[in-house]
C-alpha positions in Angstrom: 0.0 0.0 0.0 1.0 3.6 -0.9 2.5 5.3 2.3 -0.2 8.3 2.9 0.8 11.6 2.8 0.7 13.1 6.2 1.2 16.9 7.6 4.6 16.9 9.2 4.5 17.9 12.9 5.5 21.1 13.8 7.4 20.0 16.4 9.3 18.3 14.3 9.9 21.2 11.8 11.3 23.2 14.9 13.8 20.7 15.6 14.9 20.7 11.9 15.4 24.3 12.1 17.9 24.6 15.0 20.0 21.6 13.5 20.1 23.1 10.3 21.3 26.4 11.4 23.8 24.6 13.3 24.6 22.7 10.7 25.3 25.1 8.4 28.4 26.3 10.5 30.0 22.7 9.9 29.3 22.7 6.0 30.4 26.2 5.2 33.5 26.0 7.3 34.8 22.3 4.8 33.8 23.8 1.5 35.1 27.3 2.1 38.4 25.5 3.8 39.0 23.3 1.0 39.3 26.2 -1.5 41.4 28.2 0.4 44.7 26.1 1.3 46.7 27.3 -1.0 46.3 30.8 -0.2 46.7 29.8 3.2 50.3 28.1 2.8 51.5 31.5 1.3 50.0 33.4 4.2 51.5 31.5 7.4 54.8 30.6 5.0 54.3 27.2 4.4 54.5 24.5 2.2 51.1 22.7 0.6 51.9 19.6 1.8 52.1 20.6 5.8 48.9 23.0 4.9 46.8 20.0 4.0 47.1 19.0 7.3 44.2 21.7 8.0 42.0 19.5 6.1 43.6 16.5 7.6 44.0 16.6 10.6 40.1 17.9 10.9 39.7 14.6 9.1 41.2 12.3 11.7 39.7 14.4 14.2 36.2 13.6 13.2 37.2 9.9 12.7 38.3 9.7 16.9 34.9 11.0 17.6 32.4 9.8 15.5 32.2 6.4 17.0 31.7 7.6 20.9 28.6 10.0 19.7 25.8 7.0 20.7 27.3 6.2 24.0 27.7 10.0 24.7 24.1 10.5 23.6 22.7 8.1 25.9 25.2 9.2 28.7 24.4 12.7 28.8 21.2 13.4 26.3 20.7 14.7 22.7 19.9 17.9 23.6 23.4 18.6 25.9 25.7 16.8 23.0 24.2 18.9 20.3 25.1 22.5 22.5 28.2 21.0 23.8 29.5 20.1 20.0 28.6 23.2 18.9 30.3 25.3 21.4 33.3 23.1 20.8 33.2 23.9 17.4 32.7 27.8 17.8 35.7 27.8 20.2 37.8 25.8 17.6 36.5 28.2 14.8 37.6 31.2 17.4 41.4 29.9 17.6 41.9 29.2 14.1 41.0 32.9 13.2 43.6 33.4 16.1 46.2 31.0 15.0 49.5 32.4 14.6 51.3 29.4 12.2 50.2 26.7 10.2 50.9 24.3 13.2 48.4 25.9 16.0 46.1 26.3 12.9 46.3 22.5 11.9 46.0 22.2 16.2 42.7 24.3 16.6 41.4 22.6 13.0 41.8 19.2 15.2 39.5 21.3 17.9 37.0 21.8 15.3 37.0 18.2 14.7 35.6 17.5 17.4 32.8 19.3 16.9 32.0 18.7 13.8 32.6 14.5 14.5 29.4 14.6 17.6 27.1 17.0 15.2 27.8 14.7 11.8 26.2 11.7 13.3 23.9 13.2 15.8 22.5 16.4 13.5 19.8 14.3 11.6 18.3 11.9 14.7 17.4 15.4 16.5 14.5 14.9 13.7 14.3 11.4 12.8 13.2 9.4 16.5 11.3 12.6 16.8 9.2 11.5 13.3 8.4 8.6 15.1 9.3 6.9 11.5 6.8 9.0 9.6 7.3 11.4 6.8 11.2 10.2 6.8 11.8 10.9 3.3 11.0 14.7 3.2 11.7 14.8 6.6 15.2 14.2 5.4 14.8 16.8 2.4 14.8 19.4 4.8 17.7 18.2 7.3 20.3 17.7 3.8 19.4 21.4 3.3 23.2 22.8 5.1 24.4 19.7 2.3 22.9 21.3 -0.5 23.9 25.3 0.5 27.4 24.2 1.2 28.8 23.1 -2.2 26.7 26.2 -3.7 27.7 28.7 -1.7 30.8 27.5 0.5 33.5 27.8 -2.5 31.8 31.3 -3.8 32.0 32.4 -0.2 35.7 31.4 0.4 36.8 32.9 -3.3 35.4 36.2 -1.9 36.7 36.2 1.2 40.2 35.6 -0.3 39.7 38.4 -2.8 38.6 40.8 -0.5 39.4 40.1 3.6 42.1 38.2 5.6 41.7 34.8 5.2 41.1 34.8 9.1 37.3 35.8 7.9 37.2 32.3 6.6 36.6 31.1 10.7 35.3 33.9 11.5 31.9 33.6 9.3 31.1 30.4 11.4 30.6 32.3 14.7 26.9 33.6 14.3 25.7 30.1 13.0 27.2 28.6 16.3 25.9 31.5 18.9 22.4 31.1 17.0 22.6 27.5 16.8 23.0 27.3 20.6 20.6 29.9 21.6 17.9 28.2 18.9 19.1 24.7 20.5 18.7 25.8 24.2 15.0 27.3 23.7 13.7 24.8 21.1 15.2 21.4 21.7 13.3 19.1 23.5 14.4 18.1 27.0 16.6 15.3 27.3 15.4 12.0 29.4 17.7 9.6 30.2 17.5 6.0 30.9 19.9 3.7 32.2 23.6 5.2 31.7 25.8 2.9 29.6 29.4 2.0 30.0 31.6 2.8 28.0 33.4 -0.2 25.5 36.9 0.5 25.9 37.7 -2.4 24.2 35.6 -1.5 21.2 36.9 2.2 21.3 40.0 0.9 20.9 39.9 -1.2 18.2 37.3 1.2 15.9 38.7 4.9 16.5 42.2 3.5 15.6 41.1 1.6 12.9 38.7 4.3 11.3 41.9 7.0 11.6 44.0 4.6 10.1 41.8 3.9 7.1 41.5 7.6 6.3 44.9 8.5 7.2 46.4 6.0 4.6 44.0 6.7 2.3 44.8 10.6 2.7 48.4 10.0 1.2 47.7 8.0 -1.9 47.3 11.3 -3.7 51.1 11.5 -3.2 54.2 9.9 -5.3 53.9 6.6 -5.0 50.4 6.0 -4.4 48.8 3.0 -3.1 52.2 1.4 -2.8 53.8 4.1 -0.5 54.7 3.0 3.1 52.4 5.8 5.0 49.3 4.5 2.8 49.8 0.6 3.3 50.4 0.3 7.4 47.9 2.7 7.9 45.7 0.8 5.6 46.1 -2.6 6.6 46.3 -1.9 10.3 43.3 -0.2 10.0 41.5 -3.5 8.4 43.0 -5.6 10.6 41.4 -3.6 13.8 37.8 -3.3 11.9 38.2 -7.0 11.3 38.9 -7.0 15.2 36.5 -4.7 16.3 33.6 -6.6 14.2 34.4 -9.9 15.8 33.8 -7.9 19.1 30.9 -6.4 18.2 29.4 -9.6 17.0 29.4 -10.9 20.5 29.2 -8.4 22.6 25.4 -8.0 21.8 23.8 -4.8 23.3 26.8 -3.7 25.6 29.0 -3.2 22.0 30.5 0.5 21.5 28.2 -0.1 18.0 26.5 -3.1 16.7 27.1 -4.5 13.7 25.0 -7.0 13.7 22.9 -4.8 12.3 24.5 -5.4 9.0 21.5 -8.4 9.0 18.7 -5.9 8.4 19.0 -5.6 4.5 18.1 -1.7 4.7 21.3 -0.9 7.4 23.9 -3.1 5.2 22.4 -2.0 1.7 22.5 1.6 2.4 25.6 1.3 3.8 27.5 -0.1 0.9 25.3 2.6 -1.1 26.6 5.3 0.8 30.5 3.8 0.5 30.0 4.4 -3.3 28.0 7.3 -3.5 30.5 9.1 -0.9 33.3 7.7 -3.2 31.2 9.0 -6.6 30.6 12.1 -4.6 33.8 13.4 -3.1 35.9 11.7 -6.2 34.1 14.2 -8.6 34.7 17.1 -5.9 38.2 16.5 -6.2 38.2 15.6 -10.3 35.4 19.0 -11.1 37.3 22.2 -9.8 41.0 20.8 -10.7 39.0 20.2 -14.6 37.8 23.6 -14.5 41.6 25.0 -13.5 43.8 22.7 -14.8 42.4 22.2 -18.5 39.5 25.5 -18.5 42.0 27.9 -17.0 40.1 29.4 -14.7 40.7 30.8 -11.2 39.8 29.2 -7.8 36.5 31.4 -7.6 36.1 30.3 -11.2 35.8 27.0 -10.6 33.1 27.5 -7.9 31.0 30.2 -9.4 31.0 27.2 -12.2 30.1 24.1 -10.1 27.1 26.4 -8.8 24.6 24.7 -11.1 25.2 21.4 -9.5 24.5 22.6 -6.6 21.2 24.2 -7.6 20.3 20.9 -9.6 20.5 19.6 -6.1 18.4 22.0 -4.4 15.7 21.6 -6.9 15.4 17.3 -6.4 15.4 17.5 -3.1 11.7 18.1 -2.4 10.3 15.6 -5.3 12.5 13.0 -4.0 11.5 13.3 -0.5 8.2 12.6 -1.5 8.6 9.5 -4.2 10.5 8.1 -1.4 8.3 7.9 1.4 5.4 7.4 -1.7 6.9 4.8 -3.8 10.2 3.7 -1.4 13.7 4.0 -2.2 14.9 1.5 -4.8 13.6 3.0 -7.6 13.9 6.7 -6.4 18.1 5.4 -5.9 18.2 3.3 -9.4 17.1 6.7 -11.4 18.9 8.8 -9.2 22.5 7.3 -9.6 21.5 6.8 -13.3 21.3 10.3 -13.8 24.6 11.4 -11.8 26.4 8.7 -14.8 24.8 9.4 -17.4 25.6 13.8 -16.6 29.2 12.8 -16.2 29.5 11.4 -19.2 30.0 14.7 -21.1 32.8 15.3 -18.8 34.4 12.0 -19.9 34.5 13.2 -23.4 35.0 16.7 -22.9 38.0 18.2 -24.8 39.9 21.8 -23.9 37.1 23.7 -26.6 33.8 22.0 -25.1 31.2 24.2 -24.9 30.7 25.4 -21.4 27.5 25.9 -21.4 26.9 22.3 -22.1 29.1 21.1 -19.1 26.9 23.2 -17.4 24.1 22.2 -18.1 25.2 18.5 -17.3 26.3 20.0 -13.8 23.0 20.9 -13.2 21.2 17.6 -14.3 23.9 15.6 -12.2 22.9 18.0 -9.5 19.4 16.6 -10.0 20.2 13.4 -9.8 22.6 13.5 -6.6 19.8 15.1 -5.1 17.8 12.6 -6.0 20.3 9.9 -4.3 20.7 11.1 -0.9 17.2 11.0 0.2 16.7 7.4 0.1 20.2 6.6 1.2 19.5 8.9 4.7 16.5 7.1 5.2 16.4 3.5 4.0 18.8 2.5 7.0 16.4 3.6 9.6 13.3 2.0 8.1 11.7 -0.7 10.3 14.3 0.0 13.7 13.9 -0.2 17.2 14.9 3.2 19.0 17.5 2.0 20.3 19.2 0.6 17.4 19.1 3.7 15.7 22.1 5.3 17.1 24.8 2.1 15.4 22.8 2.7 12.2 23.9 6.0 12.1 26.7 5.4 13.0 27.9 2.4 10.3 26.5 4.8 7.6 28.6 7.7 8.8 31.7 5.5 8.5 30.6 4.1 5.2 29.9 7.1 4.2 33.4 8.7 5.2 35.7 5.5 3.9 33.9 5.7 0.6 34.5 9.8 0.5 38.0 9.0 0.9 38.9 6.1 -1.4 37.0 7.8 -3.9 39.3 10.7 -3.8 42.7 8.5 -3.0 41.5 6.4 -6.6 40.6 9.0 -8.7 43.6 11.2 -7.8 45.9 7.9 -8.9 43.9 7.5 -12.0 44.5 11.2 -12.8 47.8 11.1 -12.2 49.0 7.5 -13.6 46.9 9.3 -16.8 48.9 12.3 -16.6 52.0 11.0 -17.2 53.8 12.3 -20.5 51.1 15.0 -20.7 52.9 17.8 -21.9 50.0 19.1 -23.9 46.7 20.6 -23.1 44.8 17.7 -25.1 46.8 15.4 -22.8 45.9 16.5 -20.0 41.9 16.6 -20.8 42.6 12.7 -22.2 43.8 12.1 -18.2 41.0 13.8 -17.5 38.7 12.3 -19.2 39.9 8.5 -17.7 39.1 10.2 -14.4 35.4 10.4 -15.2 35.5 7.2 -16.8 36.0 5.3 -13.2 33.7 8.3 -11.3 30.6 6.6 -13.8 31.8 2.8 -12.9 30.7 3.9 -9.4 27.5 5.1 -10.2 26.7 2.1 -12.6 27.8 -0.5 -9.3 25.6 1.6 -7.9 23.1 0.9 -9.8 22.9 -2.8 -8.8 23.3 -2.4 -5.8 20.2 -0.3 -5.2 18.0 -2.9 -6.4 18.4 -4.4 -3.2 16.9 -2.0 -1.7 13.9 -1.8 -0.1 10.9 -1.3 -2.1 7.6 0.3 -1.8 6.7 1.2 2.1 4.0 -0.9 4.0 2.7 0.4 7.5 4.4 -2.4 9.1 7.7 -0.7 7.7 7.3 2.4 10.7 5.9 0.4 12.7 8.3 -0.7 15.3 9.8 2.5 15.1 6.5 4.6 15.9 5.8 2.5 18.6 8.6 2.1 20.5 8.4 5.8 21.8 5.1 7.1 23.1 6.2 10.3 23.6 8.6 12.6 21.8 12.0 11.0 22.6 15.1 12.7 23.3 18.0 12.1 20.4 20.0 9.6 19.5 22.5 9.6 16.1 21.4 9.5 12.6 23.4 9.8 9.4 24.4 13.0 7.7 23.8 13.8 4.3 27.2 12.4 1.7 27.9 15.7 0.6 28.5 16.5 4.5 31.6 14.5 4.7 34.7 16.6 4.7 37.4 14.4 2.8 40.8 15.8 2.2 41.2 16.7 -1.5 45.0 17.4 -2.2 45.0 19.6 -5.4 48.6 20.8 -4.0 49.7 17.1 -4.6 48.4 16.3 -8.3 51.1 17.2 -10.8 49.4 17.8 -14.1 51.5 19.7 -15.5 
């Protein structure tokens, strides 16, 4: 049966509103970042590669914390976490706009980390146990809304701020979203209750933070000479495999008293969107990295250039959001995830056969249907997992999708930026370069047609017994737990300074 259309509660909507405000802070501050490192290295006197330990070491930082968000959720309440991250954030943003070097700046980035690893996971639940499983899909709509402003207006913002102000400005613009996100949070946020107070898994800690930084770590260097066969990408790699492998054996039988429970991964909704949101991070955050170094390396254009250029996609996004929302709770989220990654190929497909004279306009256009389409892709993805839950197993769903979704940001970049490069070897000309290019896109559209398949195993069209266990394992308005953040949230390090094209 069709899942009927209901009116969404307002008290719902208010919740949205303070963690999107909040949100915003943590989006603006990793897209306007990420365009600004170069400019940064000449202004504390540094070289790129230290530099892109601001990006990083914010990286790692976010890994450390990401996994301890349910357990500090249930230890201390939504509501506290959310304030508390934020106002860990607004003091890291403070001290980087105070930072004297590039090493107290990659310090105080590490601050921000923190922040930004409690309100990744926990930003969407403030909404989602408060649904009570209804409405998820355009609940959802509205919570990706800092994922959508951020690639739009992050890079525009940053390029103006360098052009015009101190790059200091580039923290400084993240202050009012965190003193209104707390003061929204304080008044509007529901008041946490508490149950029984966990302990904490030291065992598990220890074997998934480590094993989390070292995965993105050694994945963070493959961008440089060498690549996947450099020494500081294969220990960090494989020791980071070998402590998942650990920490899943664990998990496995540590039943409810686990730091997060992968047995989870037997609900088909949890593992399939998982493995979803590992290639759509790696589609993602592989063309973030391939799209502004196209539009500067082979187009010519400046660092504002490039992101006054990727605008469309953003806007493509913005527009899908809504529709997609609604033919996911409607009609469920295979199909809405089939046509979705569909579109995102078959847009980059102009890219894979652009040359150094292709129209613009065209590739702009294409931006703005794959725009469409990635839109159309993150809906179901933030939702599926959740469908069907118990309240308490909401928290590890969000929190193996926020992994997933983090690895697959990051090997998407580390194997695009070796296919780039292995493709830009001999390039001496212009043409060349577009060829390497143009073998980049090529792998960024096998993603999106694995993709493909795998979102036929998906679920299909809702039934009321899909929210069911949800719905009724709170009879009041809950507190928080931790829910997934939308792909285009994930901060992954994208090393422009460490691709030589030419």
């Amino acid at each position: 049966m069709v899942a009927e259309k209901t009116k969404l509660d307002p008290g719902v909507v208010r919740i949205a509103v303070v963690v999107i405000v909040g949100a915003l802070a943590v989006i603006f501050d990793t897209t306007i970042v990420s365009v600004a490192l170069h400019t940064l290295a000449t202004e504390l006197h540094t070289s790129v590669d230290t530099i892109q330990w601001v990006s990083t070491g914010y990286l790692l930082a976010l890994g450390v914390t990401i996994p301890i968000v349910g357990w500090a959720q249930q230890r201390i309440g939504g509501k506290r976490l959310w304030i508390i991250a934020l106002a860990i954030f607004l003091l890291g943003s403070v001290l980087c706009s105070l930072a004297w070097d590039a090493p107290s700046l990659i310090g105080f980035r590490v601050v921000q980390g923190i922040g930004g690893g409690i309100m990744l996971p926990l930003m969407s639940t403030l909404v989602m146990q408060a649904a009570h499983g209804q409405n998820l899909g355009r609940i959802m709509s509205a919570v990706s809304l800092p994922a959508v402003l951020g690639p739009i207006l992050g890079p525009v913002l940053g390029g103006l701020i360098l052009s015009f102000l101190d790059w200091r400005w580039l923290f400084w613009v993240n202050v009012p979203f965190c003193a209104v996100g707390i003061v929204l949070a304080i008044r509007m946020l529901p008041r946490d209750t508490l149950g029984a107070r966990p302990k904490l898994d030291w065992v598990g800690l220890v074997l998934l933070s480590p094993a989390v930084v070292g995965l993105l770590y050694g994945l963070s260097n493959v961008s440089k000479d060498g690549g996947f066969a450099r020494g500081d990408v294969l220990v960090p790699v494989i020791a980071g495999a070998l402590l998942l492998a650990a920490f899943a054996f664990w998990s496995a039988h540590r039943a409810g008293a686990a730091l997060v429970d992968v047995r989870l991964f037997r609900h088909r909704p949890v593992s399939s969107a998982s493995a979803l949101l590992f290639l759509s991070g790696a589609s993602l955050y592989g063309a973030m990295l391939l799209l502004p170094l196209y539009f500067q390396e082979v187009r010519g254009t400046d660092a504002l250039g490039a992101g006054l250029l990727l605008v469309p996609q953003g806007i493509g996004t913005l527009f899908s959001r809504a529709a997609a929302g609604r033919f996911t709770d409607r009609f469920g989220a295979r199909w809405v995830s089939v046509i979705g990654f569909a579109i995102v190929g078959i847009a980059t497909v102009p890219f894979a056969f652009a040359t150094p004279t292709t129209n613009e306009w065209m590739l702009m256009a294409a931006l703005l249907v794959r725009g469409f389409g990635l839109g159309a892709v993150t809906i179901p993805l933030m939702t599926v997992a959740f469908v069907g839950l118990e309240r308490s197993d909401v928290p590890h769903a969000s929190i193996l999708t926020r992994i997933a979704t983090q690895l697959g940001g990051s090997f998407g970049v580390a194997l695009l930026a070796v296919v780039l490069q292995g493709a830009a070897v001999g390039a001496h000309s212009l043409a060349g370069i577009a060829d390497a290019f143009d073998q980049a896109f090529w792998w960024a559209i096998g993603f999106t047609v694995v993709a493909i398949g795998l979102s036929l195993l998906l679920p299909g069209r809702p039934a009321a017994a899909d929210v069911a266990p949800t719905a009724a394992a709170v009879a009041t308005p809950p507190a928080v737990a931790t829910a997934p953040a939308a792909p285009a949230q994930a901060p992954v390090p994208t090393p422009t300074g460490d691709i030589p094209l030419r």
